[in-house]
N, C-alpha and C positions, 0 to 999 in steps of 0.2 A: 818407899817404892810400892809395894804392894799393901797400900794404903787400905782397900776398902776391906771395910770390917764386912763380916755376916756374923749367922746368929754363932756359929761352929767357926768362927773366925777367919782369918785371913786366910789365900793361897798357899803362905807359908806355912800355917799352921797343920791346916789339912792336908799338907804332902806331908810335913813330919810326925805326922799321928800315922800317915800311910808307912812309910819309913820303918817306925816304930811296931808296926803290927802286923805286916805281911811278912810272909817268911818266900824267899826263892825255893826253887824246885828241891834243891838239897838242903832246904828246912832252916835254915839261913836265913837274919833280916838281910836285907840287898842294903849293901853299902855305895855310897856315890859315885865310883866305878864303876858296881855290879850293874846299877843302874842305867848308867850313861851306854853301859855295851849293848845291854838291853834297848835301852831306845834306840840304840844306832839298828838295832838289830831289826827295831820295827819301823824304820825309814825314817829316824828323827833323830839324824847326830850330834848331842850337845857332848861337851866337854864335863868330866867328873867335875874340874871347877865350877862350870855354870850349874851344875846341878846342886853344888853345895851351896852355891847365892843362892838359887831359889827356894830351897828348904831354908836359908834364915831369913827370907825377906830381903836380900840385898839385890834381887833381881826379877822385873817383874815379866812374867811368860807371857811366851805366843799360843795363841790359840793351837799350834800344830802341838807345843810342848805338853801343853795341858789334856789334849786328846792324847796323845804318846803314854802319858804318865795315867791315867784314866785305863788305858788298854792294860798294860804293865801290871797295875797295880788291881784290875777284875773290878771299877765302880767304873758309872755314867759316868760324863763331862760333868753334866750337872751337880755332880761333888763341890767340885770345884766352883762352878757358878751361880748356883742358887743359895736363897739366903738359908732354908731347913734342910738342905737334901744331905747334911752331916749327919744331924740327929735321927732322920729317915734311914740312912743306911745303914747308922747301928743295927737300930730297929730290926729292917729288914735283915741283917746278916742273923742277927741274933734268933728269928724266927727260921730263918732258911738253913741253921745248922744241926736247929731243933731236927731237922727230917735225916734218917736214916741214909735215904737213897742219896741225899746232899754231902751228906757225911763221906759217904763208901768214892765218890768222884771224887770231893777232897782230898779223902787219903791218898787215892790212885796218884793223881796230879801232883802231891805233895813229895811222894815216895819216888815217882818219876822223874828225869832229868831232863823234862821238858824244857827246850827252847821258850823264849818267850812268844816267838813269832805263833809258837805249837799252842803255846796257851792263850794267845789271841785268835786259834783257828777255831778252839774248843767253844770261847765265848761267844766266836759267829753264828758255831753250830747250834750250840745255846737258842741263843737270839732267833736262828731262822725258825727251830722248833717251835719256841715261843709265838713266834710270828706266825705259824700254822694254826697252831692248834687256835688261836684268836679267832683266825678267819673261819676256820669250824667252828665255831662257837655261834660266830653271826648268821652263817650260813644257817644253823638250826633252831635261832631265836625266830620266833612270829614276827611278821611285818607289826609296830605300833599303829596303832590304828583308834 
């Protein structure tokens, strides 16, 4: 079913490395239950059965699931669909826990009983700052010329 390989392997693989290595707000891997309340949670209601196909390959996801499971789980979509963005995310996690300030959120998040919905607000809030400071950045680069 979820035939196509990448370099960091299939869908299934990559959810179950996810599976495998995030912990819930109470420090917990999320088991396919935990999961499945959580997606229902963030507008995407699969059944714990279908989430156990999909972490062995016995089912292949919708694009909503795979965004669902991307939110959930704190990586882009792009985990999921590109052929390097597995070995890119190490990467980048491993450099991004390096920092202190990365750390001290972690903890917070980790230690708290964040909702997942909560922890998808966090990653918007993320994201839009990310998104600011970019456009300040342009704004104060010289026209190329």
């Amino acid at each position: 079913m979820t035939g196509d390989k990448h370099a960091h392997g299939t869908f299934a693989d990559r959810l179950d490395r996810l599976f495998r290595t995030v912990v819930t707000g109470e420090g917990r891997l999320y088991s396919t239950r935990a999961a499945a309340a959580a997606l229902a949670e963030l507008g995407c209601p699969v059944s714990h059965t279908h989430v156990g196909k999909l972490r062995r390959g016995e089912a292949d996801p919708r694009r909503s699931e795979m965004q669902a499971f991307a939110t959930l789980f704190g990586v882009s979509l792009a985990y999921f669909t590109q052929d390097d963005d597995g070995g890119e995310v190490d990467r980048r996690l491993a450099r991004a826990l390096g920092d202190p300030a990365i750390q001290a959120v972690a903890m917070r998040m980790g230690e708290s009983e964040m909702s997942a919905a909560g922890k998808a607000a966090v990653a918007a809030m993320v994201e839009q700052v990310v998104l600011l400071e970019q456009a300040a950045r342009l704004r104060n680069q010289p026209p190329d010329g």
